[in-house]
C-alpha positions in Angstrom: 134.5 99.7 116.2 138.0 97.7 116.2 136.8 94.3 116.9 133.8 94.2 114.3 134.8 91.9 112.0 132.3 92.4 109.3 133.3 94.8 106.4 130.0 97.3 107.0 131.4 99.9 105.4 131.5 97.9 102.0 128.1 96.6 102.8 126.2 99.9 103.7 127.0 101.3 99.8 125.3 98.1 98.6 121.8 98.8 100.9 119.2 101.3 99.4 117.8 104.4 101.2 114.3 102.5 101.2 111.5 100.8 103.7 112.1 96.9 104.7 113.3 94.5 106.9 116.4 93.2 107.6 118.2 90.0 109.4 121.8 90.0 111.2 123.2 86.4 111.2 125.9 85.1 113.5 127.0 82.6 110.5 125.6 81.4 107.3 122.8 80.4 109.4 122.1 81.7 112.3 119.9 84.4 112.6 120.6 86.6 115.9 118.5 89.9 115.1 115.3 91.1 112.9 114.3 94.6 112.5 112.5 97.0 110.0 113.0 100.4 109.0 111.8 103.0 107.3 114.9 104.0 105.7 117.4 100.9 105.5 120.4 102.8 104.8 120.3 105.4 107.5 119.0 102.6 110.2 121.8 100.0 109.3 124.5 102.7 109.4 123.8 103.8 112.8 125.0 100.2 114.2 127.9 101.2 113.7 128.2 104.4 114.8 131.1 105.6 117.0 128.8 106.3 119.9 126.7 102.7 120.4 125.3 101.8 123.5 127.2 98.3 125.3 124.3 96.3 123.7 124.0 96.9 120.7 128.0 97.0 120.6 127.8 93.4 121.7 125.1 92.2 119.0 127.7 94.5 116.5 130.1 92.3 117.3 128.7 89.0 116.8 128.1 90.0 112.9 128.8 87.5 110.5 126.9 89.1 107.4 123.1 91.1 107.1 120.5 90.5 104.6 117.7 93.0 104.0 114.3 92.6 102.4 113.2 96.0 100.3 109.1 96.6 100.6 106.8 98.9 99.2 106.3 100.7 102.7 107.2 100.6 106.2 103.9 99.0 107.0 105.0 96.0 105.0 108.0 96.1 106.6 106.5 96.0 109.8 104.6 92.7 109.1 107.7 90.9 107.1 109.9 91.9 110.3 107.0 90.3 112.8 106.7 87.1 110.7 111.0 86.6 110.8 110.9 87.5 114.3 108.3 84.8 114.8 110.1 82.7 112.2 113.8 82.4 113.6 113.1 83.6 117.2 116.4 86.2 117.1 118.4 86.0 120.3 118.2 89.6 120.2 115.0 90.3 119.7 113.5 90.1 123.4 110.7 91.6 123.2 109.2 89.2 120.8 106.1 91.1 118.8 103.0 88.9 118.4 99.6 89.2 116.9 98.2 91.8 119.4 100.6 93.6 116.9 98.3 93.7 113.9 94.2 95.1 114.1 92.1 92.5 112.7 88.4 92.7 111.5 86.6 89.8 113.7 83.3 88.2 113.2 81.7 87.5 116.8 79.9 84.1 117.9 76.4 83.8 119.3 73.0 84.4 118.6 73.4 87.7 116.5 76.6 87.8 115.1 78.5 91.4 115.0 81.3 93.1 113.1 84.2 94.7 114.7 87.2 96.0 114.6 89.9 94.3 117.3 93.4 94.6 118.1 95.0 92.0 120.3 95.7 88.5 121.0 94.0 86.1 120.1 91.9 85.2 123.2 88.6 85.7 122.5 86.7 83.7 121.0 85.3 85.1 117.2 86.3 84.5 113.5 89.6 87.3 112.8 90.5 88.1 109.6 93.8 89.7 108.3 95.5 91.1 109.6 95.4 94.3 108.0 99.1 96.4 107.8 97.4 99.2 109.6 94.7 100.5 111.3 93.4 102.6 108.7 93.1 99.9 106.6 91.0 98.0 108.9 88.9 100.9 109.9 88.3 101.6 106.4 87.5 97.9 105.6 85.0 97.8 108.2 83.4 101.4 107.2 82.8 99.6 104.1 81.7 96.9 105.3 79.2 98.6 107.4 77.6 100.2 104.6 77.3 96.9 102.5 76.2 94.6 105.0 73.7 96.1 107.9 74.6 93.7 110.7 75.1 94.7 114.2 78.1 97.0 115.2 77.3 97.7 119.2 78.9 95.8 121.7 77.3 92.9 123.1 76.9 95.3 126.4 74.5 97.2 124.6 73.1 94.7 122.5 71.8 92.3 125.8 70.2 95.7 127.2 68.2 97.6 124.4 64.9 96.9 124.2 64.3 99.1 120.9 66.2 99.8 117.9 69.2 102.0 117.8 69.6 104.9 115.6 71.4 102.9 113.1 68.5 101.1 112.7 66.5 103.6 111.8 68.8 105.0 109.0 68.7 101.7 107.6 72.3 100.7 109.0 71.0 97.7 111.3 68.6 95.0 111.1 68.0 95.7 115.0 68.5 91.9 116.2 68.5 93.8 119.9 64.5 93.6 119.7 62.5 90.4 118.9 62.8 89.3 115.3 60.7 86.8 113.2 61.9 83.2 111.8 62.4 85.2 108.3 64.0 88.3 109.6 66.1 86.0 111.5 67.3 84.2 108.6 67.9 87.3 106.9 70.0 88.8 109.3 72.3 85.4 109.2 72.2 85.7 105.5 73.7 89.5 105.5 76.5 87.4 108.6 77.0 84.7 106.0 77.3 87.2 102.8 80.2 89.6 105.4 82.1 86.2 105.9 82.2 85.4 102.2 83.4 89.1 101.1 86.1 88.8 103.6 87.5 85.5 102.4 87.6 87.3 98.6 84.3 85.7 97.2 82.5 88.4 96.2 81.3 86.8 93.3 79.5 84.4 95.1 77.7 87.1 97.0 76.6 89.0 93.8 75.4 85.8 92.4 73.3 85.0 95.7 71.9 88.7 96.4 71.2 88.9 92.2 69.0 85.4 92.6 67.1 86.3 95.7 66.4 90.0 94.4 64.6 88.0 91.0 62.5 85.9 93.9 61.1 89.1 95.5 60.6 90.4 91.9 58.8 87.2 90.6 56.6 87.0 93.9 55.8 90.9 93.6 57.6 91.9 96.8 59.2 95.1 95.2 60.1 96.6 98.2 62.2 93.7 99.4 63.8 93.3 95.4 64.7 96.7 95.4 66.9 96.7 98.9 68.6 93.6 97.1 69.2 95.9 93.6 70.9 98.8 96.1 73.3 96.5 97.9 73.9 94.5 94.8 74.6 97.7 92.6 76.9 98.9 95.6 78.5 95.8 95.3 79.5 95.9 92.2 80.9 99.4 92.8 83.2 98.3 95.0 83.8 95.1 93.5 84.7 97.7 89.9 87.1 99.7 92.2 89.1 97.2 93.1 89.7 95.3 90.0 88.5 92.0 90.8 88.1 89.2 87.9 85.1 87.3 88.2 86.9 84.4 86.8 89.7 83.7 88.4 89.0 83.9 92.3 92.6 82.1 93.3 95.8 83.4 94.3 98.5 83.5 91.2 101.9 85.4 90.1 102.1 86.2 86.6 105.8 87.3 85.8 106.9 89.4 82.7 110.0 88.7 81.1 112.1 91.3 79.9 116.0 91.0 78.8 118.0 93.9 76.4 121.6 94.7 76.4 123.4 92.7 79.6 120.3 93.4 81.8 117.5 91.3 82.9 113.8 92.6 84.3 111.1 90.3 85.6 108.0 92.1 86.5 106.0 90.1 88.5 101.9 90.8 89.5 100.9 89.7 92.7 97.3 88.3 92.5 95.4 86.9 95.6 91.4 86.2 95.4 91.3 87.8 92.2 93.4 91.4 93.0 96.3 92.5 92.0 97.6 93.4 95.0 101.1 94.3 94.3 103.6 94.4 91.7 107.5 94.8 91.8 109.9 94.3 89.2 113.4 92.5 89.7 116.4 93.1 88.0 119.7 91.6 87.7 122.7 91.1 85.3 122.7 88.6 82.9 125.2 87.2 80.4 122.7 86.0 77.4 125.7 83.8 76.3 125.5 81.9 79.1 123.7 78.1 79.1 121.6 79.1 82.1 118.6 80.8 81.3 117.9 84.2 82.7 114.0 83.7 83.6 114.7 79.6 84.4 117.0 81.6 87.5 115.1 83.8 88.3 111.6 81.5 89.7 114.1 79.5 91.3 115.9 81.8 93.4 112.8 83.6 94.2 110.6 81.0 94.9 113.3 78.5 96.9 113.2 80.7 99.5 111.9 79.4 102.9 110.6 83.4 103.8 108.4 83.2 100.9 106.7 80.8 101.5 104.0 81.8 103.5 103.0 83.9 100.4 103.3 81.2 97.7 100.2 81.3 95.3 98.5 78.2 93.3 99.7 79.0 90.0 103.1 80.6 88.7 102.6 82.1 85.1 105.5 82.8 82.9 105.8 84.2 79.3 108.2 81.4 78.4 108.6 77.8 79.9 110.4 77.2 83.0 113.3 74.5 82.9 112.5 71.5 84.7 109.8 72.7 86.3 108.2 69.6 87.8 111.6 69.2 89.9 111.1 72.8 91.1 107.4 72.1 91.9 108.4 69.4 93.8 111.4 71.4 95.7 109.2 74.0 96.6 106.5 71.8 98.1 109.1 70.5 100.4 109.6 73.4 101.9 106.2 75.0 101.9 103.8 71.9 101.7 101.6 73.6 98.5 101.4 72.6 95.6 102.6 75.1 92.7 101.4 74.5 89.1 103.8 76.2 86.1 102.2 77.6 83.0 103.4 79.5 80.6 101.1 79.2 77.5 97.3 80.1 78.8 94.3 82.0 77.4 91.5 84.6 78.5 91.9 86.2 81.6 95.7 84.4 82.5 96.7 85.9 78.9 95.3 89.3 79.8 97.4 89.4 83.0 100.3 87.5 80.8 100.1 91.0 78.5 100.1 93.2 81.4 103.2 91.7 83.5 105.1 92.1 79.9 104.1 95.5 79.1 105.1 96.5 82.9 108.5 94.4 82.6 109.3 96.4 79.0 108.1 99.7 80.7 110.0 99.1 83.6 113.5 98.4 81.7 113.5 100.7 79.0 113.4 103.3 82.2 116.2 101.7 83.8 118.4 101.6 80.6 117.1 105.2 80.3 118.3 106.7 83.5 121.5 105.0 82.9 122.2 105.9 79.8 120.9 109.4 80.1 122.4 110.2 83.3 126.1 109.2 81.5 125.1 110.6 78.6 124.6 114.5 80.5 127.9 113.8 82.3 129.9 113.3 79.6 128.2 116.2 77.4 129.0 118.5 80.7 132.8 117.4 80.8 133.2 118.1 77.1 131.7 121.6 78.0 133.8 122.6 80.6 136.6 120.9 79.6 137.5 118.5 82.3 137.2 114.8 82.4 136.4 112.3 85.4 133.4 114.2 86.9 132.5 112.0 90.2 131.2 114.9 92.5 128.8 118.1 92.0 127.4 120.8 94.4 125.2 123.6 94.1 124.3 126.1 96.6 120.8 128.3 96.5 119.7 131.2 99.0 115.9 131.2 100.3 114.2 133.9 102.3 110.9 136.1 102.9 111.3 139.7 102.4 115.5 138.9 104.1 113.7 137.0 106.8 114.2 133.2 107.9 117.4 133.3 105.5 118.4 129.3 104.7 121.2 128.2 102.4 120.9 124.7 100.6 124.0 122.7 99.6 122.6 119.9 97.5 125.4 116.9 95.6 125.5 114.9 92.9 127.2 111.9 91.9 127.7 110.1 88.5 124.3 108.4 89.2 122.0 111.8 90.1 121.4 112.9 93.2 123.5 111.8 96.5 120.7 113.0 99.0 123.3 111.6 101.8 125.6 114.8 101.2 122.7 117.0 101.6 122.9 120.2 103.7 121.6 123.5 104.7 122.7 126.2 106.6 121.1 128.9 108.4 122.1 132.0 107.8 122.7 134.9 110.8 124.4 137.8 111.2 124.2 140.0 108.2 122.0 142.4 106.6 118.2 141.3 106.0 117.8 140.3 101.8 121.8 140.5 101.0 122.0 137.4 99.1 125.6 138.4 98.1 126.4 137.6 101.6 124.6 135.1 103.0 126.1 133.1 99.5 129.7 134.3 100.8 128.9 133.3 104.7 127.3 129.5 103.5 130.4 129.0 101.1 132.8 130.2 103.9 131.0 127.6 106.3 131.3 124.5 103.6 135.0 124.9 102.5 136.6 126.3 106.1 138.7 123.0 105.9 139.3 121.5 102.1 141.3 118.8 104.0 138.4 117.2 105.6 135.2 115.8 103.5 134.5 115.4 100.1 135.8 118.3 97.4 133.2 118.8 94.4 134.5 119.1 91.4 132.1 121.7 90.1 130.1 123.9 92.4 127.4 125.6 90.6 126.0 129.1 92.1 122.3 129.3 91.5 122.8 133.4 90.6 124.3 135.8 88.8 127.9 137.9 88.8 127.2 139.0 92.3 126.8 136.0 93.8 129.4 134.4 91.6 131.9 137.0 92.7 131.3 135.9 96.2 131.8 132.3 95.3 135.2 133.5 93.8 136.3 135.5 96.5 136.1 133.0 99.2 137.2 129.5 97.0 139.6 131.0 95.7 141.7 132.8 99.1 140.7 129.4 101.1 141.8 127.0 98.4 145.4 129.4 97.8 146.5 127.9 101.1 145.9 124.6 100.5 147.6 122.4 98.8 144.3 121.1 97.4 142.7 121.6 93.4 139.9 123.9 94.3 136.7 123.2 92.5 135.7 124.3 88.7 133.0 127.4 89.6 129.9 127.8 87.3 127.1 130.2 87.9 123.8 129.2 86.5 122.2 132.9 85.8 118.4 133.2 85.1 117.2 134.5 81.9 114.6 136.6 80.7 111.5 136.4 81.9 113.2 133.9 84.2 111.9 131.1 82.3 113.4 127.6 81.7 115.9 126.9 79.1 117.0 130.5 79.0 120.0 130.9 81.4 123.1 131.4 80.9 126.5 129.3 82.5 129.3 131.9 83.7 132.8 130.5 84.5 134.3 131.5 86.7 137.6 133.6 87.3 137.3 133.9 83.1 133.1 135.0 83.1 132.9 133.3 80.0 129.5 132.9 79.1 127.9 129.6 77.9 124.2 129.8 76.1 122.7 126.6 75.6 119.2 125.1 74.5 117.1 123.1 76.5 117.3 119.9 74.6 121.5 120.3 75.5 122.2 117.3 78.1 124.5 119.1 79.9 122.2 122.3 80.4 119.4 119.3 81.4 121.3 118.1 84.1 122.7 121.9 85.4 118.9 122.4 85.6 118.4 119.6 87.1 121.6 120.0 89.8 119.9 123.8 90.2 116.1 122.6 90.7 116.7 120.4 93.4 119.2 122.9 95.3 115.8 125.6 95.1 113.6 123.0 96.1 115.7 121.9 99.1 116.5 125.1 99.8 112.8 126.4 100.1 111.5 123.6 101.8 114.4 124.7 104.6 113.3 128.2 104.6 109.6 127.1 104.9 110.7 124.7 108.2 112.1 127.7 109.4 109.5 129.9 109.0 106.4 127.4 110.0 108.8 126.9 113.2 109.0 131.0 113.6 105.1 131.3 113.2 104.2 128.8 116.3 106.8 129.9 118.3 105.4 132.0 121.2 106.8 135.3 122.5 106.1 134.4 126.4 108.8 131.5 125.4 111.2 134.8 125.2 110.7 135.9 128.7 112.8 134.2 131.4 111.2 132.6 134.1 108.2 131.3 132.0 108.0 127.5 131.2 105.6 125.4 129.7 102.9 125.5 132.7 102.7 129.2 133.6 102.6 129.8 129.5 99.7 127.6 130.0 98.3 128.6 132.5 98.5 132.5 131.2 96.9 131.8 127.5 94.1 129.7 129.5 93.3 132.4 131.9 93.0 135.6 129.6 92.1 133.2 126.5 95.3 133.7 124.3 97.8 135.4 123.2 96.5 139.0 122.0 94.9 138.9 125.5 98.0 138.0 127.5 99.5 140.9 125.6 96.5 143.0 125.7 96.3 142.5 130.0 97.0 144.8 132.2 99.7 144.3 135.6 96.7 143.9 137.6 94.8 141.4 135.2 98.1 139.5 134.8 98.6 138.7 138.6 95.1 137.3 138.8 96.6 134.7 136.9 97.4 131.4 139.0 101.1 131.0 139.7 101.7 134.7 138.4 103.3 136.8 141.3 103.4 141.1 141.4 106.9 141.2 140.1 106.6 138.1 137.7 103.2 140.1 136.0 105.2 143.1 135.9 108.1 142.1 134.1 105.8 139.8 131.6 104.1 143.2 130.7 107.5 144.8 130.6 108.9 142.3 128.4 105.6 142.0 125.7 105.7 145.8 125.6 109.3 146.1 124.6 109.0 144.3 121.9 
């Protein structure tokens, strides 16, 4: 990786282990290459692997700098990286994705309008909306839909042939417009078309106020029967409408952004509201100097909003808890470049002060947790270090043994940094070769496997030993003779020993080499974060052993027997009907089976019955 002149290896510790999108430019300019991932740090590192392939060497080496977009999933990731893609056209990017890309919910054209779900281009010829980020949440939409609103759902195959209603007619699902229907029934049926198109676009309030007036028509004119069809689908609509928070006052799209500053760092929570949902919120944080002239939240809507891929998402209004500075000129900066007009408010009432309240509460929330797990996370650190008596802590491991009655047996190696947990340096080892249930040495074989060479990797400067004396002994025996020929500083060694009862905040710390004992109480920050260290080494260590056991459970014994592959397995468990039959078959039954000779049956009998 010689000729890459980009410094990756400074920019991968900057890029989070989260879903998004991100954009490799040539220059300052030039975008060459979009992609999403699910995990941005693990996918960006492996451009620059040893082992690349020629073409993705040659769009390595065209580097100039990446940028990466964070989202809540990799759904949303998938639809920011199709937008870019379509966007900036990437010279990489070949295979350009389009819309057949997304499933839509489409509205057909004709006589009888239906509902349906679609994925494709854009070729035929029907009102689409969305798209949706998945299928599910299409297929769900429609469901929904389908229950609110009974307009057809066949295709318009079925629908030009039937000459009497379906079976979702008759369960109420369908107003049948496949059979001959009257002016009024007619007129209904386009009402129910009209009333789908409306709750798509976000106007549900316009349907509730429509189905509520004609339900008091049929009620006035005695037509009970009709009124109370309209009371069902308007109380259902109101269900749904409760379920997903929508205002009934304030049916545009807005972002109403929470303002938060303490100590040297800044938090702006922002709620993403569209046709009267919240449909997202995230909160942004950065540094801030609060001597500085610039103000802090003045920065912020700039930055974020003078930016060319937003602004397919820009909303009407932009509400802030304090004024923004010269916000006509940014108004008019970010109509340039996005052609809508964008009103700033920052002193509003009702519903816009409700959301106002919100976005704060969220922004306070969200920063007294960051300044927490800062703060806390040095606090336990330091606490630890004055414990054990050794300064500049920057790397801890701690190893766990998981098994089933000495079966499956899986060692877990889990690190922590200054921060918390460094998931990166994870590991886990499988354990072979030594008596079923002696924990004693599957610790000393795991150990003897992560410290064969000190000169190579990262040395932790603790190693905690989720166990007692025993398995501390073993974590002695084998540091301390690898480490004596090295010219290396082995690692401090600290057993974390259960306590009565086994129950949390009871167990003791032994030393090692000096088995001094250490009793602490569970509001201790040190003990906190051993717990914490020894928690997620069990957890990762069981989860292992579970993998491997699952993976033991569906693995079949005919696998065992040479000469058996995938088709005559198959063919053998279809033929007798599974495996207790197979091993249940005689010689003579087994042969019977397709591609299953004399000799072959006899040695699969041979081989089930030897075990």
């Amino acid at each position: 990786m010689s000729d890459i002149k980009f410094d990756y290896k400074s920019f991968l510790k900057t890029v989070p282990n989260r879903p998004g999108s991100y954009r490799m430019y040539s220059d300052e300019n030039t975008v060459i290459y979009v992609g999403k991932a699910k995990d941005l740090k693990k996918r960006l590192s492996s451009y620059f692997l040893k082992e690349i392939n020629h073409k993705t060497r040659a769009l390595v080496e065209h580097i100039h700098h990446i940028e990466f977009t964070v989202t809540f999933s990799e759904a949303e990731a998938f639809i920011l990286e199709n937008n870019l893609i379509k966007k900036y056209q990437p010279h990489y990017n070949i295979l350009l994705r389009d819309d057949k890309s997304y499933p839509y919910l489409v509205l057909s054209k004709g006589k009888h309008p239906g509902l349906y779900y679609y994925r494709g281009r854009k070729k035929i010829d029907c009102e689409y909306y969305g798209p949706y980020p998945d299928v599910s949440a299409a297929k769900d939409s429609l469901k929904l839909l389908q229950k609110l609103f009974p307009i057809r759902q066949c295709s318009d195959t079925v629908y030009s042939h039937r000459s009497r209603p379906c079976l979702m007619a008759q369960i109420g699902k369908c107003l049948a417009p496949c059979v001959p229907m009257s002016e009024a029934a007619y007129k209904n049926y386009m009402q129910q078309v009209e009333y789908v198109r409306l709750f798509l676009k976000g106007q549900n309030q316009d349907v509730l106020n429509d189905i509520s007036s004609k339900m008091e028509e049929h009620s006035a004119k005695l037509e009970f029967e009709e009124a109370a069809k309209l009371r069902d689908q308007l109380l259902s609509l109101r269900r749904v409408q409760e379920s997903q928070s929508v205002s009934g006052d304030l049916m545009f799209d807005m972002d109403v952004i929470g303002h938060e500053v303490e100590q040297d760092l800044c938090c702006n929570h922002v709620l993403f509201i569209r046709k009267g949902r919240i449909i997202g919120t995230r909160s942004y944080y950065s540094q801030c100097n609060l001597t500085d002239d610039n103000d802090p939240l003045s920065a912020f809507v700039s930055q974020f909003y003078l930016s060319e891929t937003r602004a397919g998402m820009y909303p009407k209004e932009i509400i802030t808890d304090a004024p923004i500075e010269d916000s006509e000129s940014l108004a008019e900066a970010i109509k340039k470049i996005s052609s809508k007009d964008m009103v700033f408010l920052s002193n509003v009432r009702t519903e816009r002060a409700r959301y106002l309240k919100l976005a704060k509460e969220n922004a306070r929330a969200s920063l007294t947790a960051k300044l927490a797990d800062k703060s806390t996370a040095k606090r336990r650190i330091d606490d630890l270090e004055k414990l054990i008596g050794i300064s500049g802590i920057e790397h801890m491991e701690c190893y766990d043994i998981s098994h089933t009655m000495g079966e499956n047996t899986v060692a877990s190696c889990v690190s922590f940094n200054r921060e918390g947990p460094d998931s990166a340096n994870y590991r886990r080892f499988n354990i072979e070769g030594i008596t079923p249930g002696d924990d004693f040495a599957a610790m000393h074989q795991v150990l003897t496997r992560r410290f064969k060479d000190p000169t190579e990797g990262i040395i932790p400067d603790v190693v905690f030993i989720d166990g007692g004396r025993g398995q501390l002994k073993q974590a002695e025996e084998v540091i301390g003779d690898i480490f004596s020929k090295t010219s290396v500083k082995p690692p401090l060694i600290i057993a974390v020993a259960k306590g009565e009862g086994r129950k949390e905040g009871l167990e003791t710390l032994i030393r090692g080499y000096t088995r001094e004992e250490i009793h602490l109480s569970l509001s201790d920050p040190a003990l906190q974060i051993v717990l914490h260290i020894r928690d997620e080494s069990h957890r990762f260590a069981i989860t292992g052993h579970r993998h491997k056991r699952q993976k033991a459970r569906t693995h079949s014994v005919l696998e065992n027997i040479q000469g058996i592959g995938p088709k005559r397995r198959q063919a053998l468990l279809k033929y007798l009907g599974g495996i207790r039959e197979v091993h249940n078959a005689s010689v003579d039954e087994l042969k019977k089976v397709p591609g299953i000779s004399e000799s072959m049956a006899q040695m699969i009998y041979d081989e089930l019955h030897s075990l």
